[in-house]
C-alpha positions in Angstrom: 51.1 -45.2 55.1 50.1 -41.9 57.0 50.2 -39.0 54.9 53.1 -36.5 55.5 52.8 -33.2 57.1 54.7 -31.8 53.5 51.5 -33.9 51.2 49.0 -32.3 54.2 50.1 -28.4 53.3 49.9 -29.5 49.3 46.3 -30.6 50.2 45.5 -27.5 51.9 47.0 -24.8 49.4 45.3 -26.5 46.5 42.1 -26.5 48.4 42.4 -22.8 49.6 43.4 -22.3 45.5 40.2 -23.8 44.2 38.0 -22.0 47.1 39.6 -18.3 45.8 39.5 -19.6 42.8 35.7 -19.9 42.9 34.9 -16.9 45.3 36.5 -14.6 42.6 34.1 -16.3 39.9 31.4 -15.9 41.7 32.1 -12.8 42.8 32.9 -11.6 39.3 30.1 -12.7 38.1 27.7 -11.0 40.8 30.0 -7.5 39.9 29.3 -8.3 36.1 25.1 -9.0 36.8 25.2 -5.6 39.2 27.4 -3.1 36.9 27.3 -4.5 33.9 24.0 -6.1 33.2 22.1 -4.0 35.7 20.1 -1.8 33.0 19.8 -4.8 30.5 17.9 -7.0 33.6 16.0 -4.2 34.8 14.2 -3.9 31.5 14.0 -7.5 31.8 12.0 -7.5 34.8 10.0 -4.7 33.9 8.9 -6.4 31.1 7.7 -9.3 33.4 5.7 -7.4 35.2 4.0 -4.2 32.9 2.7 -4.4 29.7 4.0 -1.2 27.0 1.7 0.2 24.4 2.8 2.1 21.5 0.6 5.4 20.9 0.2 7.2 18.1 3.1 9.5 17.4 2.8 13.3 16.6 3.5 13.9 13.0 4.8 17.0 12.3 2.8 20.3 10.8 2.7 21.1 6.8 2.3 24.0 6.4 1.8 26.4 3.1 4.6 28.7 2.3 3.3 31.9 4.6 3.1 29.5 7.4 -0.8 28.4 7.2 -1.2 24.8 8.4 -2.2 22.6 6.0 -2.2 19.3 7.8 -1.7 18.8 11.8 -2.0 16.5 14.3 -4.4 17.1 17.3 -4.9 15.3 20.2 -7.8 13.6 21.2 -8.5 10.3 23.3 -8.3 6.9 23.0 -10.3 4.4 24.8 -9.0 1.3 26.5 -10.4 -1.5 28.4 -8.9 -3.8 31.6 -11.7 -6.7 30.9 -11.1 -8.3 34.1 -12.4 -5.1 35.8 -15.1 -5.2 33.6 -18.5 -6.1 36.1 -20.9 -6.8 33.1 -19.8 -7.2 29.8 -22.9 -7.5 27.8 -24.4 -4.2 30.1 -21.1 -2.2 28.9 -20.9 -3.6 25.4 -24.9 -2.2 24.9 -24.1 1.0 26.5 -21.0 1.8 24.2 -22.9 0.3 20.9 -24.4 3.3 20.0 -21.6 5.8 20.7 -19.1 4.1 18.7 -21.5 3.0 15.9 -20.2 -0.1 16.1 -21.9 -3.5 16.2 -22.5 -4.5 19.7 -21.7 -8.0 19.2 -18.0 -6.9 17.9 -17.5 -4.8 21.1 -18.7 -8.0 23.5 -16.2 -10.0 21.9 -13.6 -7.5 22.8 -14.5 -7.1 26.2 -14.4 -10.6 27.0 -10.7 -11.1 25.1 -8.6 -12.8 28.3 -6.1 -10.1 28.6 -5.4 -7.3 31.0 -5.3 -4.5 28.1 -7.7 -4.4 25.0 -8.3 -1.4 22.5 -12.2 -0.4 22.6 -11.8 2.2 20.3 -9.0 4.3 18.7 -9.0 8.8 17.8 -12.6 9.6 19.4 -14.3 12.5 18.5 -14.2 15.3 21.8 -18.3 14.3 21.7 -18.3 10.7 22.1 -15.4 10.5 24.6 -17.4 13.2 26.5 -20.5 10.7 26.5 -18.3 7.5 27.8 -16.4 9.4 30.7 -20.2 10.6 31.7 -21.3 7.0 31.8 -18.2 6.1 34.7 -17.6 2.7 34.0 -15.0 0.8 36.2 -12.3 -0.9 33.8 -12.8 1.7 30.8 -10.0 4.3 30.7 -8.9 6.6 28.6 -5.2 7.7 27.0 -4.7 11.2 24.5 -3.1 10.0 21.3 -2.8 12.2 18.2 -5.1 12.5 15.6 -4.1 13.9 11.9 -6.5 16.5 11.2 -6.4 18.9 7.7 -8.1 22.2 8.6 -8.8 23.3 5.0 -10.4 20.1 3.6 -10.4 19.3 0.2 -8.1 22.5 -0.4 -4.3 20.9 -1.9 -5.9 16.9 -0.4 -3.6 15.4 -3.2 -0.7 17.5 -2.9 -0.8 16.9 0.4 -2.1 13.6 0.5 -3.1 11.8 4.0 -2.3 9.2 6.7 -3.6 5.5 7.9 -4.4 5.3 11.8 -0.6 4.2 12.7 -0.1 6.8 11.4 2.2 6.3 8.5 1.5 8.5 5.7 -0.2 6.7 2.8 -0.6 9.7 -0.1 1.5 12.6 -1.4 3.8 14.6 1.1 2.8 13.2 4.0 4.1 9.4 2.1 6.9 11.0 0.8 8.5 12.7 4.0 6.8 9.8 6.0 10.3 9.6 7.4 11.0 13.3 8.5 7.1 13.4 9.7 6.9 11.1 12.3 7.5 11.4 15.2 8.8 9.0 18.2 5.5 7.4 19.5 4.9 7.8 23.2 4.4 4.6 25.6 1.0 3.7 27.1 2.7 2.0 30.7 0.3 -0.7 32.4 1.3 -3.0 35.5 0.5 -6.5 35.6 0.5 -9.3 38.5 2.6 -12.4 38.0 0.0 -14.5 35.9 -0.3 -11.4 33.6 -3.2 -10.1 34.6 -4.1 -6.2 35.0 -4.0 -4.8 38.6 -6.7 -2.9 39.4 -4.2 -0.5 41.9 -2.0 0.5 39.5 -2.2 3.8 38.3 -2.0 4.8 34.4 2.0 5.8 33.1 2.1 7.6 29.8 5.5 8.2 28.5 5.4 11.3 25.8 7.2 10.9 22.9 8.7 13.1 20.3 7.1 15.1 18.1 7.8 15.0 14.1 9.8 17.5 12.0 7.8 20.1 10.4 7.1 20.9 6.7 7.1 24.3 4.6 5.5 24.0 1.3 6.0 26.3 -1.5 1.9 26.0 -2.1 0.3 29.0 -1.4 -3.0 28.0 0.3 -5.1 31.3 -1.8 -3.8 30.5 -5.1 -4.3 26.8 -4.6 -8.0 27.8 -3.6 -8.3 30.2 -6.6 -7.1 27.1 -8.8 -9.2 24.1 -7.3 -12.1 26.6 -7.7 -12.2 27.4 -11.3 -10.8 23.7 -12.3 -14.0 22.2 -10.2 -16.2 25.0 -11.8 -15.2 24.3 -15.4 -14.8 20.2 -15.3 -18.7 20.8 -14.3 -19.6 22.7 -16.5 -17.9 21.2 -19.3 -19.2 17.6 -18.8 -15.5 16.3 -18.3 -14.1 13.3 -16.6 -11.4 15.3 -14.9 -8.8 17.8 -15.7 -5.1 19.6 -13.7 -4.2 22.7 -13.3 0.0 23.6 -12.4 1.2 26.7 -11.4 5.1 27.3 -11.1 7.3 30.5 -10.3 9.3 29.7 -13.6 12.7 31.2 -12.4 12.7 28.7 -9.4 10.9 25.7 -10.1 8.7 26.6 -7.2 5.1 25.1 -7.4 2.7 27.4 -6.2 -0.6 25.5 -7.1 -1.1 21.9 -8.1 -4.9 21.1 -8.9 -6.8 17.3 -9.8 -10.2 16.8 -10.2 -11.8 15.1 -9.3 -10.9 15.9 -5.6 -11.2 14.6 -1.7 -11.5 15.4 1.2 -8.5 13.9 3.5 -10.6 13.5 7.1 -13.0 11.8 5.1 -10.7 9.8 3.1 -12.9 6.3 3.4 -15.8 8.0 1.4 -14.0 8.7 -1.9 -12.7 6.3 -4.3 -9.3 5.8 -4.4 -8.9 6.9 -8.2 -9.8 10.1 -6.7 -6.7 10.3 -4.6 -4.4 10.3 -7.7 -2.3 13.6 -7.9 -2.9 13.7 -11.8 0.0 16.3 -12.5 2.4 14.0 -11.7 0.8 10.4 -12.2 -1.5 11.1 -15.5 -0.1 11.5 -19.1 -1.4 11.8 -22.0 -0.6 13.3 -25.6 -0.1 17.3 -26.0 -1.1 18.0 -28.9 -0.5 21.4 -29.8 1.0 22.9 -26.7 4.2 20.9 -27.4 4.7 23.0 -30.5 6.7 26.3 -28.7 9.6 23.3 -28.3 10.1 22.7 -32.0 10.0 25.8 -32.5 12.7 27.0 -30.1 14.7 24.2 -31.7 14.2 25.5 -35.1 15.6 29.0 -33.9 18.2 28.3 -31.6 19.8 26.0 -34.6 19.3 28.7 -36.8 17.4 26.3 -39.0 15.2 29.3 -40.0 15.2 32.8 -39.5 11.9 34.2 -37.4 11.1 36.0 -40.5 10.8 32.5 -42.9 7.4 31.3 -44.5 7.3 27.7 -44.9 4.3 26.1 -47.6 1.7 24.7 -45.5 0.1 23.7 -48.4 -3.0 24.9 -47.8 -4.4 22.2 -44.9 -3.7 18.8 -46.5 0.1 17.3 -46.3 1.1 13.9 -47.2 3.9 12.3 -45.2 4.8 8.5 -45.4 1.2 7.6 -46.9 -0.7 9.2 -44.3 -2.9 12.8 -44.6 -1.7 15.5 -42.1 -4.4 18.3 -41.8 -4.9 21.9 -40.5 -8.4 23.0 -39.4 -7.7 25.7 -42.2 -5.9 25.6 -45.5 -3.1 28.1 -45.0 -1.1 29.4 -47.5 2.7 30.3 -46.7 3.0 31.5 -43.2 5.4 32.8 -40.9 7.0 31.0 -38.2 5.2 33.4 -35.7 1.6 32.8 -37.9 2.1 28.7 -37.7 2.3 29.1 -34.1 -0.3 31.6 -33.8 -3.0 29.6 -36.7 -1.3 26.4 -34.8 -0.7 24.6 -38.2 0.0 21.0 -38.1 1.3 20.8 -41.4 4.2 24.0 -40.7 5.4 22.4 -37.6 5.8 18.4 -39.4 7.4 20.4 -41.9 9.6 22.2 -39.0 10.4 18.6 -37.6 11.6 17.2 -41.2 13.9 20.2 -41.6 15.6 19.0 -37.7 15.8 15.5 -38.8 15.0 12.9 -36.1 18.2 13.4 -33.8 18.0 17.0 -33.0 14.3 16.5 -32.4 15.1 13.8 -30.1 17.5 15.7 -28.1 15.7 18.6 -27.9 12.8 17.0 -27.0 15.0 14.5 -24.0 16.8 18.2 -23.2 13.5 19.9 -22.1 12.8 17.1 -19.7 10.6 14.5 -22.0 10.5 11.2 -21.4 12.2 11.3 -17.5 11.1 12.0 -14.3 11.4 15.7 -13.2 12.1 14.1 -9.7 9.5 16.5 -8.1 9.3 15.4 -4.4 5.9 13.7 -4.7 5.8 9.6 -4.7 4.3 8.2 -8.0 5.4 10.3 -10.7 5.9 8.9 -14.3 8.1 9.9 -16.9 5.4 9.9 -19.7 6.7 7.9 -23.2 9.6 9.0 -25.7 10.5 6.1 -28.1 14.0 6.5 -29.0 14.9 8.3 -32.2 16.4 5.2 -34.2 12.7 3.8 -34.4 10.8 6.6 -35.5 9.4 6.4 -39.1 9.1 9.8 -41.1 5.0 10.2 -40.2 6.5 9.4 -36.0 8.8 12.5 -37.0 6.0 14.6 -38.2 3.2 13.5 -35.4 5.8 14.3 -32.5 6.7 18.0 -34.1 3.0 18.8 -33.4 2.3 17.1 -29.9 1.0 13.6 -30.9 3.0 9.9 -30.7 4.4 11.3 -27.3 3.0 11.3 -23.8 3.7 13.7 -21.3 2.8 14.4 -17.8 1.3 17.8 -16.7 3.9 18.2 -14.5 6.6 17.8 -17.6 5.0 20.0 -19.5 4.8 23.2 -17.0 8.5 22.5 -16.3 9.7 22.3 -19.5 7.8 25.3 -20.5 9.6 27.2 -17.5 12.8 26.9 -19.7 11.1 29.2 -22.3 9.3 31.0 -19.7 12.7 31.6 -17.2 15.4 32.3 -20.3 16.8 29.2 -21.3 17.2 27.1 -18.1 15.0 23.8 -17.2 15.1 23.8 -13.2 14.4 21.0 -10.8 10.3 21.7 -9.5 9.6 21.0 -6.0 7.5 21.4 -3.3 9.5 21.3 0.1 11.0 24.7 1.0 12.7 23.9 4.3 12.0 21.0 7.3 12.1 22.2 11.0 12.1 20.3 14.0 10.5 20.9 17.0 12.5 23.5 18.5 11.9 25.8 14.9 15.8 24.9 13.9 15.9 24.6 10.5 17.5 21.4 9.6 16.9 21.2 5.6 16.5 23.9 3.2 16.3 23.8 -0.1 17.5 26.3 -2.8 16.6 26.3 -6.9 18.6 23.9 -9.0 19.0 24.4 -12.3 19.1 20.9 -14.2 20.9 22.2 -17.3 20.6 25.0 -20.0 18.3 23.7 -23.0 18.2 27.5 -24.7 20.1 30.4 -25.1 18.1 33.3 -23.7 17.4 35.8 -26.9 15.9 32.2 -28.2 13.4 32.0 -25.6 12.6 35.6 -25.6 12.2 34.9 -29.4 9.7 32.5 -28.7 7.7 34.3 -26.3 7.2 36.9 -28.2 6.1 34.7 -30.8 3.5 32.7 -28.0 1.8 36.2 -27.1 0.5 36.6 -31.0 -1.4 33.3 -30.0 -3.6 35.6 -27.2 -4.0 38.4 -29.8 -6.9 39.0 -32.1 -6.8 35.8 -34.8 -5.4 33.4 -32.7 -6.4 30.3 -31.4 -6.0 31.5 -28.0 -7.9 34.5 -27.4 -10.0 33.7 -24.6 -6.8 32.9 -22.5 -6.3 37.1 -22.4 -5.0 38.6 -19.0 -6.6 42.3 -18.8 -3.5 44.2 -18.0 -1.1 42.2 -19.3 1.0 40.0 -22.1 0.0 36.5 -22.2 2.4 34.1 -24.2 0.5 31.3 -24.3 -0.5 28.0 -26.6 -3.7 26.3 -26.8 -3.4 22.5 -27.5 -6.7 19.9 -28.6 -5.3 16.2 -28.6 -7.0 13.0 -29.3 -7.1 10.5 -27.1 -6.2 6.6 -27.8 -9.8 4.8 -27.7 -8.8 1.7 -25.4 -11.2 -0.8 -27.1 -9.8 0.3 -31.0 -6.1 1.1 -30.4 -7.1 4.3 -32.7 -7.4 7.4 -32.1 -11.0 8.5 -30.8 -12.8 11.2 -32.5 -14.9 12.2 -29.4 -12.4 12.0 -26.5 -10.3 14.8 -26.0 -7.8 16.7 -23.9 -8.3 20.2 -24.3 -5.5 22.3 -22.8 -3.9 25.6 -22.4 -0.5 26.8 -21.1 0.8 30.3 -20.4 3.5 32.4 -19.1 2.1 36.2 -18.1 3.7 38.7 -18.3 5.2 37.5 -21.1 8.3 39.9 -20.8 8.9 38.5 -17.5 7.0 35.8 -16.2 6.0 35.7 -13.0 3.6 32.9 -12.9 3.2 29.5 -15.7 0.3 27.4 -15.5 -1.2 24.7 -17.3 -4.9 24.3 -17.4 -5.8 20.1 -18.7 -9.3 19.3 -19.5 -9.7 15.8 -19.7 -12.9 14.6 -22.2 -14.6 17.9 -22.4 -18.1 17.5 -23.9 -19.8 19.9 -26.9 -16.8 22.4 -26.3 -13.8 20.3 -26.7 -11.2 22.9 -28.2 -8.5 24.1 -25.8 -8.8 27.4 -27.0 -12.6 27.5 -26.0 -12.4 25.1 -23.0 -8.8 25.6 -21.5 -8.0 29.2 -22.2 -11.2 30.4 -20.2 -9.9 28.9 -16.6 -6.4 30.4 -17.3 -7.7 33.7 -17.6 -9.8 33.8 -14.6 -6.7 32.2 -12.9 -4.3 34.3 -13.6 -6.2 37.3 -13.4 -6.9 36.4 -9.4 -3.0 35.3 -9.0 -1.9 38.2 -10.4 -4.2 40.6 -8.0 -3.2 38.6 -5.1 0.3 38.6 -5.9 0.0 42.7 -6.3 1.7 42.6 -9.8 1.5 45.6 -11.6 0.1 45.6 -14.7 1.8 45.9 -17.9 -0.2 46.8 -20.4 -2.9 50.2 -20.4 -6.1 48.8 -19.1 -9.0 50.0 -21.3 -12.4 51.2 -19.6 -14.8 48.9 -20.1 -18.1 47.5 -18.9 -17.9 44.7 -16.8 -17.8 41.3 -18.3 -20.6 39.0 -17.8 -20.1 36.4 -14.7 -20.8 32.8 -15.3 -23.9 31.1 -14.2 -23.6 29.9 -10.4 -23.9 26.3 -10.4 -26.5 24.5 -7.7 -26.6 21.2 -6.4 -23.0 20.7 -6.7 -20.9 21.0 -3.3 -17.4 20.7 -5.1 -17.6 23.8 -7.1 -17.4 26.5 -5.5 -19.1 29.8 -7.9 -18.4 33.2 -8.6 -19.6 36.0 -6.4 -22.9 37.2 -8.1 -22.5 41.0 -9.6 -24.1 43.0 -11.5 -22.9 46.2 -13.0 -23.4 49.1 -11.0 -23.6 46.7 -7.7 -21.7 43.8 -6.0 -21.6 41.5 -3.4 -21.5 42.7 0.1 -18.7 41.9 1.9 -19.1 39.6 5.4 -18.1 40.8 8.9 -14.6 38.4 9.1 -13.6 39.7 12.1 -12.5 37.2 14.7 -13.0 34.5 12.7 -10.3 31.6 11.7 -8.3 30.9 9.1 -11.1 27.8 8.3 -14.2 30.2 8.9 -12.9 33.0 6.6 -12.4 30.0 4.0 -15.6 29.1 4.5 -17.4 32.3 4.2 -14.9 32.8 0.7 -16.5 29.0 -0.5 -20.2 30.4 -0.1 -19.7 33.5 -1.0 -17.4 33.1 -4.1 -15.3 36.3 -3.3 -11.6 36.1 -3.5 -9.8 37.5 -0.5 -5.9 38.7 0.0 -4.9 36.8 3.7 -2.4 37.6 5.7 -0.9 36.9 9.1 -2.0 34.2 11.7 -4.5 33.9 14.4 -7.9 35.4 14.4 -9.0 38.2 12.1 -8.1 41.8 13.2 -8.9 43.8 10.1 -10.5 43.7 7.4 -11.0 45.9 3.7 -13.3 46.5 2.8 -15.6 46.9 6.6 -18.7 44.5 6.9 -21.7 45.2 4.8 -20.3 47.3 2.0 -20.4 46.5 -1.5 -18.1 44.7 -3.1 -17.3 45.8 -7.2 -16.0 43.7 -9.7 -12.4 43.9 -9.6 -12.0 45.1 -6.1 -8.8 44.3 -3.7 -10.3 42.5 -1.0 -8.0 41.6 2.0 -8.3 40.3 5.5 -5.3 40.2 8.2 -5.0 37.7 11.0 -3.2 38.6 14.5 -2.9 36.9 18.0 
């Protein structure tokens, strides 16, 4: 039966239905590829046709706290090989052998790698790139990349610590603030033909990336030197396996100076061991000995246990205390609380802990930071070893009231010595002062944090007083004396555990020192560690020497006045320069009635004038940035002992 016209028109419209029907799909979907997907498939087909390489980003500066760089990144060029442009491989590979010190064999194997981009070699020196871009050879090229560079060597290496090739920091700050240090890498832009092969027409795209936030410590660069020199000097001279040196401004928590040896140098990094990248201050502990006496004795006065005045028995050098002999190097009588510090008598200070009893001791001890982190912004920092209270025994009692059955770490010690030094209150150390970015915007600054009040004030003015009759004639600290000034200080010899015996080892020692100066008001606390001194291995002999020449130098470069009348005197005897040894840097030679003669700085660098202060031994104020202007005093005159020597820097 023929169809009807009324079944013909239902045809049609469902026909001319489906036909819209598929015109608006398809034409949706064309609108959805074109506005919607239009970046996405771009990338897409970019991607089939060029090959992206990652650079090496542009870390950000660190720089000291008056703004001297102490790590940057330069930039310097990488070199890159198209292999298929390459003419003769074996030819190239020979030519580039002995520029790259590198095996020629390895660099054939990279040149004939099937691929249209191949790294030849990474960070070239200015030299050797100079040498390849004279030899022209077609299907080498070159691309700038940055390169971390630290212009001061060795001078704060594991404070500031260093970077892989990536470059992702691997040590110190630059691990630490990996995060706020990098930088957005650039892109390395190369075409490529269908197959994936390089095209020789196609010209080189380098898309820069973003540069890293900036760092400013609260090192000074010239008291760092001043404290790397005389550690380096005196673990030399003493035969020692190492030693620390910590300097903090005690009312801030600042660290000013933060000294290991042995040392590094960070653009040579793959010639040290890496035991000698350890930041000891932080990562190192050991037992205190007596320079963890001023805390038992704070506690002994702030619980009014005792007055100052008291005498306690110390029963004239030999003690008994749960069936084992405590000693003094002398047999003292009754002494003071002031003369056990200042005599440093084992026996007084057990007896101090007995009176306490084992809880206060413990608090005290966990309030001035013992046994926890101090959460100083360096990676790797242990919290030393504090066995809870409950399982001490009465001779644990006595050995931790004079420094031993505890570990500490330097940097424990020097901050919660700051609590004596500061009036009462342990602060949070740290390193960062503020992060900039790369417009000079601060985005993080950091104030002082005070972690809580372990002292009242007149208690740690009590005990300062008490720590500068240790520096005063009898004491076991005399040599740790600041010309000028008040030094409240404590010397501390501790044995060490022999690892073979489990005992304690009667010929490995640390011998230490730590001070506060001027004692009234400290400006400056450092802590001196020598680690296995030989012949010498008293604190008070060892230790207290490198304070005093420290301090004396930070305290001239810091222009504080001194506090105490200066006697006239002839000048002291300087120690013997030491030859053959590049790490330690010596003492300008002087004689009385003469001195050194000063170098012509001007127009020199930062590095230069640091340089001509290594060789020369002098110690010299810096200021300002750029080239050096002016100088005191001029070139060729003599220096004297005790002379302020400054140079200043301008554009």
């Amino acid at each position: 039966m023929a169809p009807t016209e009324r079944s013909i028109q239902l045809r049609i419209r469902v026909i001319g239905i489906l036909f819209v029907g598929v015109f608006l799909a398809v034409s949706g979907r064309a609108g959805y590829l074109q506005l919607v997907m239009a970046e996405d498939l771009t990338a897409r087909g970019d991607q089939q046709h060029q090959r992206v390489i990652k650079l090496t980003p542009q870390r950000g500066v660190i720089y000291d706290r008056n703004g001297d760089p102490l790590a940057l990144s330069l930039e310097v060029q990488s070199l890159y090989a198209n292999p298929s442009d390459l003419q003769d491989v074996p030819q190239v590979a020979h030519q580039l052998a002995p520029l790259l010190d590198s095996p020629e064999r390895q660099i054939r194997k990279k040149l004939s790698e099937k691929k249209s981009f191949v790294w030849v070699e990474r960070l070239l020196t200015p030299e050797v790139a100079k040498k390849i871009t004279e030899l022209k050879i077609p299907g080498l090229h070159f691309v700038p990349e940055h390169k971390r560079y630290y212009p001061h060597g060795q001078i704060a290496a594991q404070v500031v610590g260093f970077t892989g090739l990536d470059p992702r920091g691997l040590e110190g700050i630059e691990l630490k603030y990996d995060a706020d240090l990098q930088g957005e890498a650039g892109l390395l832009i190369s075409e490529r033909d269908a197959r994936g092969r390089g095209m020789a027409t196609a010209g080189q795209d380098i898309r820069g990336g973003v540069p890293g936030e900036s760092l400013f410590l609260t090192i000074d660069r010239t008291l760092q030197y001043i404290a790397e020199k005389e550690l380096a000097r005196e673990v030399k001279q003493s035969g020692a396996v190492g030693g620390t040196v910590v300097m903090i401004e005690p009312a801030s928590g600042r660290v000013l100076a933060m000294a290991s040896q042995p040392s590094y140098n960070p653009n040579a990094i793959n010639r040290y061991h890496p035991a000698d990248w350890r930041n000891r201050v932080v990562s190192d502990s050991f037992e205190p000995g007596s320079i963890f006496k001023p805390f038992i004795l704070s506690a002994i006065i702030q619980e009014q246990v005792l007055s100052p005045g008291s005498q306690v028995d110390c029963e004239h050098g030999r003690y008994e205390v749960g069936g084992k002999i405590i000693r003094d190097h002398k047999g003292y009588g009754r002494l003071r609380l002031s003369e056990m510090l200042k005599y440093s008598s084992n026996i007084g200070f057990a007896k101090l802990g007995k009176m306490l009893e084992r809880e206060r001791v413990y608090r005290y001890v966990s309030d001035f930071g013992f046994g926890a982190k101090t959460g100083i912004d360096l990676p790797g920092e242990q919290e030393g070893l504090l066995h809870p209270s409950k399982g001490w025994f009465e001779i644990d009692l006595a050995t931790i009231s004079f420094g031993q059955g505890i570990s500490v770490t330097p940097m424990q010690m020097v901050t919660a010595m700051g609590a004596i030094a500061n009036g009462g209150l342990l602060m949070k150390p740290y390193l960062v002062e503020k992060i900039v970015d790369g417009q000079g915007a601060t985005v993080f600054s950091r104030q002082p944090h005070v972690v809580r009040r372990v002292i009242s004030a007149a208690t740690a003015k009590r005990v300062r007083q008490m720590m500068v009759g240790v520096t005063e004639e009898g004491g076991t600290g005399t040599k740790g004396v600041v010309e000028g000034f008040d030094v409240a200080g404590k010397t501390g010899t501790a044995q060490k555990i022999d690892p073979v015996t489990g005992t304690y080892s009667d010929e490995k020692m640390v011998a230490s020192f730590i001070g506060m100066v001027p004692a009234e008001n400290p400006v400056i606390l450092l802590l001196v560690t020598i680690d296995e001194p030989q012949d010498k291995i008293y604190g008070g002999l060892v230790a207290a020497p490198v304070f005093s020449r420290i301090a004396d130098e930070a305290l001239r470069y810091l222009d504080v006045p001194p506090t105490t009348v200066v006697a006239k005197q002839t000048l002291p005897e300087q120690p013997p320069k030491i030859a053959g040894d590049k790490s330690v840097i010596s003492e300008p030679q002087v004689t009385a009635g003469k001195g050194s003669s000063m170098p012509n700085f001007i127009g020199m660098s930062y590095r230069q004038v640091l340089e001509a202060m290594q060789r020369s031994g002098l110690n010299i104020k810096l200021s300002g940035s750029g080239k050096v202007v002016e100088q005191s005093p001029s070139a060729g005159a003599v220096v004297r002992y005790g002379a302020k020597i400054w140079v200043r820097f301008g554009a």
